[in-house]
N, C-alpha and C positions, 0 to 999 in steps of 0.2 A: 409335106402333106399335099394332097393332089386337091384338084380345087375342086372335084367334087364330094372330096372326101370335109372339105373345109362348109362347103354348100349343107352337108348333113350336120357337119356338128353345130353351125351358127341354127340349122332347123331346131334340131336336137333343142339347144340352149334355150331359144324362142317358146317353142310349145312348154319346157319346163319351166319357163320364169310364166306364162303364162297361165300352167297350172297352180303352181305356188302362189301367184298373187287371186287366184279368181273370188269373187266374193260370194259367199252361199246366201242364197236367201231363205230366211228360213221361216216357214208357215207356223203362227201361235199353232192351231189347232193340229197341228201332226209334232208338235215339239212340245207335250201338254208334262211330260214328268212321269205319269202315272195313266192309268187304264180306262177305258174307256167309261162316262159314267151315267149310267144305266137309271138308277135307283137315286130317288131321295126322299126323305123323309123329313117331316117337320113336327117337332114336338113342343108344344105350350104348355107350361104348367105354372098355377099359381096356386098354392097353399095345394086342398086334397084333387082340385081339381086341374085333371090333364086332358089333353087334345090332343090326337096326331091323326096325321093325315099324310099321304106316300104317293110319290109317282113312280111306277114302275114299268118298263120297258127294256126287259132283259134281251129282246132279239134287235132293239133299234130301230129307227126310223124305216119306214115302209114294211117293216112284218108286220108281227098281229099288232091289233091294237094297242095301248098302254091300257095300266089298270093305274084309276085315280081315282082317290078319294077326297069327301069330302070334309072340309074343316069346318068343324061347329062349336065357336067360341062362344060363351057369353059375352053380352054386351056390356061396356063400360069397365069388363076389368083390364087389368093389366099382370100381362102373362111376361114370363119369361120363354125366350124362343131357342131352340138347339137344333139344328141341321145334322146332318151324317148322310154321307153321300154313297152309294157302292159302286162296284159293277159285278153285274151279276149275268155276264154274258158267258159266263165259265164257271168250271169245277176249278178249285174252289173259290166261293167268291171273297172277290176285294173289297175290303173297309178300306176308302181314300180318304175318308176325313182326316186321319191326324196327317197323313202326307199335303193333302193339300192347305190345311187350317195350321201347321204348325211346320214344317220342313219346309215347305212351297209358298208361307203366307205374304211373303212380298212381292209374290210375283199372282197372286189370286187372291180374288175378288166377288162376293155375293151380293147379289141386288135384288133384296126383296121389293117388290112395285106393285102397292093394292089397289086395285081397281072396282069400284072409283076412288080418289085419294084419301076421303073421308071416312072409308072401309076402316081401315083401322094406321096406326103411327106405329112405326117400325123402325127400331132404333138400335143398331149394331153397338155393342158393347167391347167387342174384343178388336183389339190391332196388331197392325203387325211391327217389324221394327222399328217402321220410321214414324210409327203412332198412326199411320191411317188402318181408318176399317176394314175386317177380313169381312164381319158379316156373316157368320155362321152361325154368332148366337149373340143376344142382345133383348133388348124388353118390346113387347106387344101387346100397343093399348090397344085393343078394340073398341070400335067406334061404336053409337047408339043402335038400339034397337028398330030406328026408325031406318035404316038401313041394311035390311036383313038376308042380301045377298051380295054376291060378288065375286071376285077372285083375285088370288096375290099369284104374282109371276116372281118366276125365282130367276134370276141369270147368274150363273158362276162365267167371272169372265178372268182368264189367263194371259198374263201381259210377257213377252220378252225381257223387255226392257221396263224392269221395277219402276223407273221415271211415270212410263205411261199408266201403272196406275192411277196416279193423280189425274187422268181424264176422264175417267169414269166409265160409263158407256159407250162412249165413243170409239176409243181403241183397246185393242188386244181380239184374241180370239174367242169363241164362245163352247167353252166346253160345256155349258148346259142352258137350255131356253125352255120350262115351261110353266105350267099354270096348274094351279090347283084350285078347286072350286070352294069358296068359304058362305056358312050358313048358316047365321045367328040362330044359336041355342035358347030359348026364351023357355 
């Protein structure tokens, strides 16, 4: 073998062991499982009485505006809460809930956060395998009437690495950030 024939293949070998070993980095929010999401809705119901409320943003951030409604609980009861999340930037549109809330649920995560924290006690019910909270449905006490506006922020937060659920807010990607305006019912 000629030695520049030996020059190409130790190249050769080099660039291949190079490729085989490279490490991908890989971004929560472009590695999410399922489809972009668009739409969520939140549903309260205790006994005959229901609430929902929806954020909608089928074109995504910087087109038209979203359409948000607003939530008008009674004060001092205690609701049970249910999320369903879509996307609805396409024909047809995606239900993600059970993908995310039940295929995906170790690796996702929902945080509901009333503002201000006296707004109402939000308390996820359902877990995933390793017993922590998914957060997609769970009990909502609403706080007094002496508090008659506000808003709850939702975050679905997506982690890689199941571990990093356990940090809460801190790490993973954010497949959803927003808010919805809440307005005691009297």
């Amino acid at each position: 073998m000629s030695q520049t024939a030996r020059l190409l293949s130790a190249g050769l070998g080099v660039f291949l062991l190079a490729i085989g070993c490279k490490r991908e980095k890989k971004d929560a929010t472009a590695d999410t499982g399922h489809g972009a999401v668009t739409t969520v809705e939140v549903l309260l119901v205790q006994g005959s009485d229901s609430v929902r409320g929806r954020y909608k943003d089928p074109d995504g951030p910087g087109g038209r505006p979203p359409a948000v409604d607003t939530l008008h609980p009674r004060p001092g009861l205690v609701y049970t809460y249910r999320l369903r999340v879509l996307n609805e930037s396409g024909n047809p549109i995606e239900d993600l809930t059970a993908v995310i809330t039940q295929e995906e649920k170790n690796t996702h995560r929902f945080f509901l956060l009333p503002q201000p924290d006296s707004l109402a006690q939000i308390t996820p019910t359902d877990s995933d395998d390793f017993g922590r909270p998914v957060g997609a449905q769970g009990t909502w006490k609403q706080g007094p009437d002496t508090l008659p506006t506000g808003t709850v922020r939702i975050v679905l937060k997506h982690y890689l690495n199941p571990n990093d659920k356990n940090f809460g807010l801190e790490r993973g990607g954010t497949d959803l950030d927003v808010s919805l305006p809440v307005q005691i019912r009297l």
